[in-house]
C-alpha positions in Angstrom: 0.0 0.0 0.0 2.7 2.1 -0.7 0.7 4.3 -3.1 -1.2 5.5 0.3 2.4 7.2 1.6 1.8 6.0 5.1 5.1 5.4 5.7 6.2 9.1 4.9 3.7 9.9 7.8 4.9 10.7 11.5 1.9 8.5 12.6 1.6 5.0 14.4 -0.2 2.2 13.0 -3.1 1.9 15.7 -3.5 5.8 13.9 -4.4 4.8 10.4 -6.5 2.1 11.9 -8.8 5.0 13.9 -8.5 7.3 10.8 -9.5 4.3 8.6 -12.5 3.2 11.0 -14.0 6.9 11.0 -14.4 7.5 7.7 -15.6 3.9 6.7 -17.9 3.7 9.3 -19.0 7.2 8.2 -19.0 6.1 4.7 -21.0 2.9 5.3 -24.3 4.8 6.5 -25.0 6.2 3.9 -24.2 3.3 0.9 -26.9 1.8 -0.6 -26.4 0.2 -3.7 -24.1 -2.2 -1.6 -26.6 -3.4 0.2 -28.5 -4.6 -2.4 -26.3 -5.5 -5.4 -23.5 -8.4 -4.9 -19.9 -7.1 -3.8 -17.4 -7.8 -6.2 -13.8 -7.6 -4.6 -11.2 -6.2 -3.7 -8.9 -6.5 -5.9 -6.9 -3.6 -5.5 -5.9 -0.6 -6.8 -4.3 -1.8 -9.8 -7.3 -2.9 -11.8 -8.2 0.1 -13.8 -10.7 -1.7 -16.1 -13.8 -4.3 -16.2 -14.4 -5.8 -19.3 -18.0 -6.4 -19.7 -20.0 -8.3 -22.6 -18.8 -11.1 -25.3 -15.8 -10.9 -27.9 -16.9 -10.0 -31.1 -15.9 -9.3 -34.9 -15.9 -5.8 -36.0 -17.3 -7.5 -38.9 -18.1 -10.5 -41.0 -14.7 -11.3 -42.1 -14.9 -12.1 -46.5 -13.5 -15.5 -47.8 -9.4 -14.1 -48.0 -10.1 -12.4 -44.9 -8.4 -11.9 -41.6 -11.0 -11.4 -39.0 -10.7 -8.8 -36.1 -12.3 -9.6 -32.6 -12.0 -7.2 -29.6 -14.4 -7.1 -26.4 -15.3 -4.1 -24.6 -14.0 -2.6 -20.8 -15.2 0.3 -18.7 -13.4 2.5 -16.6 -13.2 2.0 -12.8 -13.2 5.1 -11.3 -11.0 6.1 -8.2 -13.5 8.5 -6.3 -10.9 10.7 -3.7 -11.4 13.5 -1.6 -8.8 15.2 0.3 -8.5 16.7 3.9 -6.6 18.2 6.8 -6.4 17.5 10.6 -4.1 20.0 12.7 -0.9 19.0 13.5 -1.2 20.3 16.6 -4.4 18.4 17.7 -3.1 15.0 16.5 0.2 15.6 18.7 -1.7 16.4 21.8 -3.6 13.1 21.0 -0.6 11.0 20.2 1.4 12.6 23.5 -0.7 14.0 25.5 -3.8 11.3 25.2 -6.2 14.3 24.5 -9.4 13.4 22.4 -8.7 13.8 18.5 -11.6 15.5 16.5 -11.6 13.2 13.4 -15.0 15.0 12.2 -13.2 16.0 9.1 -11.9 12.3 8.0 -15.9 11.5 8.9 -16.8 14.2 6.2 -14.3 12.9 3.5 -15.9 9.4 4.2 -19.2 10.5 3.5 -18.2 12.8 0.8 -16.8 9.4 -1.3 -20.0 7.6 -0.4 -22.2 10.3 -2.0 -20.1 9.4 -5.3 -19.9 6.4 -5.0 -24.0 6.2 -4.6 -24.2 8.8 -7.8 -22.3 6.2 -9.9 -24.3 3.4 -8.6 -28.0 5.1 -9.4 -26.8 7.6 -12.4 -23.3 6.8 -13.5 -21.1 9.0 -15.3 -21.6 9.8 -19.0 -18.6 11.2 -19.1 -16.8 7.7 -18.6 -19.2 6.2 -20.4 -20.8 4.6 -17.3 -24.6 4.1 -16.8 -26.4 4.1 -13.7 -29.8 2.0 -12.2 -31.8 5.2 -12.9 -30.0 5.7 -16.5 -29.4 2.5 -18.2 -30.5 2.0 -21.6 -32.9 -1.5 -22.1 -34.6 -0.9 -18.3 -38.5 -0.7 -17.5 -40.0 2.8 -16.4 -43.4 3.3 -15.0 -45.1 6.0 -13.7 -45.2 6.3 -9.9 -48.8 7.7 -8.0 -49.2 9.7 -5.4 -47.2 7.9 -2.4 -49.0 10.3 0.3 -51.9 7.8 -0.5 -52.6 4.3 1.2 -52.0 1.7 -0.8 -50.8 3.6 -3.9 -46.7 2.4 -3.0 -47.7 -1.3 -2.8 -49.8 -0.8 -6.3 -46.8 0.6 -7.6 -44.2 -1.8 -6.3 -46.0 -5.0 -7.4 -46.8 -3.4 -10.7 -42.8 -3.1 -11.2 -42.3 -6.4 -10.2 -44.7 -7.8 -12.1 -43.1 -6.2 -15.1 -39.6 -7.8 -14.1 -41.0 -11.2 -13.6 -43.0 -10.9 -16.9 -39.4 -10.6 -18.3 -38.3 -13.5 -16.7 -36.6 -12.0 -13.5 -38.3 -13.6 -10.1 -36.6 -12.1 -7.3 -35.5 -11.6 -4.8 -36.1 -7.6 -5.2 -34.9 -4.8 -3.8 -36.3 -1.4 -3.7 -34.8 2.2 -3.2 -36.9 5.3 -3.0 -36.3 9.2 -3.3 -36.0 10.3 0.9 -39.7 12.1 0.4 -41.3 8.3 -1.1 -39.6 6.3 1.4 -41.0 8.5 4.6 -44.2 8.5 3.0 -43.7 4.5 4.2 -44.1 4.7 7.7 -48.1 5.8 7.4 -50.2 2.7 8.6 -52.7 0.9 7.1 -56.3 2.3 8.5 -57.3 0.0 11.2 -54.1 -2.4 11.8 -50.8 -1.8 13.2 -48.7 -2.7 10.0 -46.8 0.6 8.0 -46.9 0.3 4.9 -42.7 -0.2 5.2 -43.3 -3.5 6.6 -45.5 -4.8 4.1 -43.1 -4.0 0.9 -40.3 -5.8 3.0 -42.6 -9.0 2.5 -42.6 -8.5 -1.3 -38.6 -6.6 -1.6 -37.1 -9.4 0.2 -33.2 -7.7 -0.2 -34.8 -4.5 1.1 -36.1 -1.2 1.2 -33.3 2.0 1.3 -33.3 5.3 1.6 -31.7 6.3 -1.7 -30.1 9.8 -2.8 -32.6 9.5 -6.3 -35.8 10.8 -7.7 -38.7 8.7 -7.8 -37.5 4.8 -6.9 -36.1 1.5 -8.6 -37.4 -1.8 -8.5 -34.2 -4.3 -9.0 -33.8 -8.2 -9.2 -29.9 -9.6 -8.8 -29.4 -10.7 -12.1 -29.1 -6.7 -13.1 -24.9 -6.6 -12.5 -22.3 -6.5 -9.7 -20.3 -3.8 -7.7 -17.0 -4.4 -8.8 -14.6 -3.3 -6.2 -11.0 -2.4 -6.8 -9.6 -0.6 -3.5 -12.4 -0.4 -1.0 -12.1 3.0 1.2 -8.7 3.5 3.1 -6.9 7.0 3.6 -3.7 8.0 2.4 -0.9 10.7 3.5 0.1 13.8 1.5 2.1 15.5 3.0 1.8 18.6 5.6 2.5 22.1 5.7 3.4 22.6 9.6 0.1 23.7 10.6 -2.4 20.6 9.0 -1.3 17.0 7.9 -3.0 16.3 4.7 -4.7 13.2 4.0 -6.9 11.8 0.8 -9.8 9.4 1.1 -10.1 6.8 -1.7 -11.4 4.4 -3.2 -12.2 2.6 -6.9 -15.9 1.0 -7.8 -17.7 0.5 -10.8 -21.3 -0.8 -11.4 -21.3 -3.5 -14.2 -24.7 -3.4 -15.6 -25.7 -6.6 -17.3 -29.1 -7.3 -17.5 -30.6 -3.6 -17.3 -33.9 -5.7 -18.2 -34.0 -6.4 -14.5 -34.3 -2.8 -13.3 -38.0 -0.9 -13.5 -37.8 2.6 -12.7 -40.7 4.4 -11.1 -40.8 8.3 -12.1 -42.6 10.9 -10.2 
């Protein structure tokens, strides 16, 4: 790990293990698309690329032909964000036992997590990466008014009805906009049950709180998280008033059935 530069640091190794644990744990809370979608990894830094799809000619090659076959890869982005702790503070901890304020490595943490969830629902046209909300072959519905009983569990089913008519059976997961997924916890008039309950029953790999618009309906078979580096924090350097740190970490979505997503749009 020496691309991290913890050995160019002035700091102990039970350090980088608290630094570490804050921003993962900080990170972790607010990830998503992990929870739902199969982990695939680590495998490091190095990997740079996933290649996705079948080899295939560029074309029909003619009788005195050679033929040219190639597959296709996408990018696995490293999502970074820097930050700073005094100098002074993390001496007084190291020396002096005083508490250490690792707020800001908590912020970095969450700060890659909120990327790393963009690239899992939207992806990155710019790399050429599509997202659960954006890929190109996936169902769309309209959603109704959520505010009403009964109207999320008419939804819901009518997306997964959709995927199993395309031959995807489950398990499901679902992940709704923060103002659709509150709208959950209204009860059913006359029982005891919130309507969050009941669609755990039918999404069996859960219901999240998502960073999105509207909501998505998924079954497995849509693609993997591939992981290169999962979160760890590096050294940069310092300036005699703040040691610099980066937060890191590479992840890609590899979409390959998009036919097992259905989007519901508000």
């Amino acid at each position: 790990m020496s691309y991290l530069n913890r050995a160019q640091a002035p700091l102990a190794e039970d350090f980088w293990g608290k630094i570490d644990n804050a921003a993962q744990n900080a990170a972790r809370d607010m990830l998503t698309g992990r929870r739902f979608l199969d982990l695939d990894g680590p495998y490091g830094i190095g990997l740079t690329s996933v290649e996705i799809g079948a080899d295939y000619y560029c074309r029909d090659p003619g009788p005195d032909e050679a033929g040219a076959v190639a597959g296709r890869a996408i990018p696995l982005p490293i999502v970074r964000r820097t930050f700073g702790l005094s100098v002074r503070r993390v001496e007084a901890y190291l020396n002096m036992g005083q508490i250490l304020d690792l707020s800001a490595a908590e912020d970095a943490g969450e700060a890659v997590a909120r990327r790393e969830e963009e690239f899992v629902y939207y992806g990155e046209p710019k790399f050429g990466l599509e997202g659960l909300l954006t890929a190109q072959g996936r169902h769309e519905a309209k959603a109704g008014d959520w505010n009403q009983v009964e109207c999320a569990l008419d939804d819901v089913l009518g997306a997964v009805n959709r995927l199993e008519q395309s031959g995807y059976r489950g398990p499901y997961g679902l992940a709704a906009s923060p103002t659709l997924y509150n709208s959950l916890f209204r009860r059913y008039e006359g029982t005891d049950m919130v309507q969050l309950e009941h669609l755990r029953r039918l999404c069996e790999l859960g219901v999240y709180k998502a960073p999105v618009e509207g909501a998505v309906v998924i079954d497995p078979h849509v693609g993997k998280l591939v992981l290169g580096q999962d979160m760890m924090v590096g050294y940069s350097g310092n300036d005699g008033i703040h040691y610099q740190f980066f937060a890191n970490e590479s992840i890609v979505l590899v979409l390959q059935e998009p036919e097992a997503i259905c989007t519901l749009t508000v």
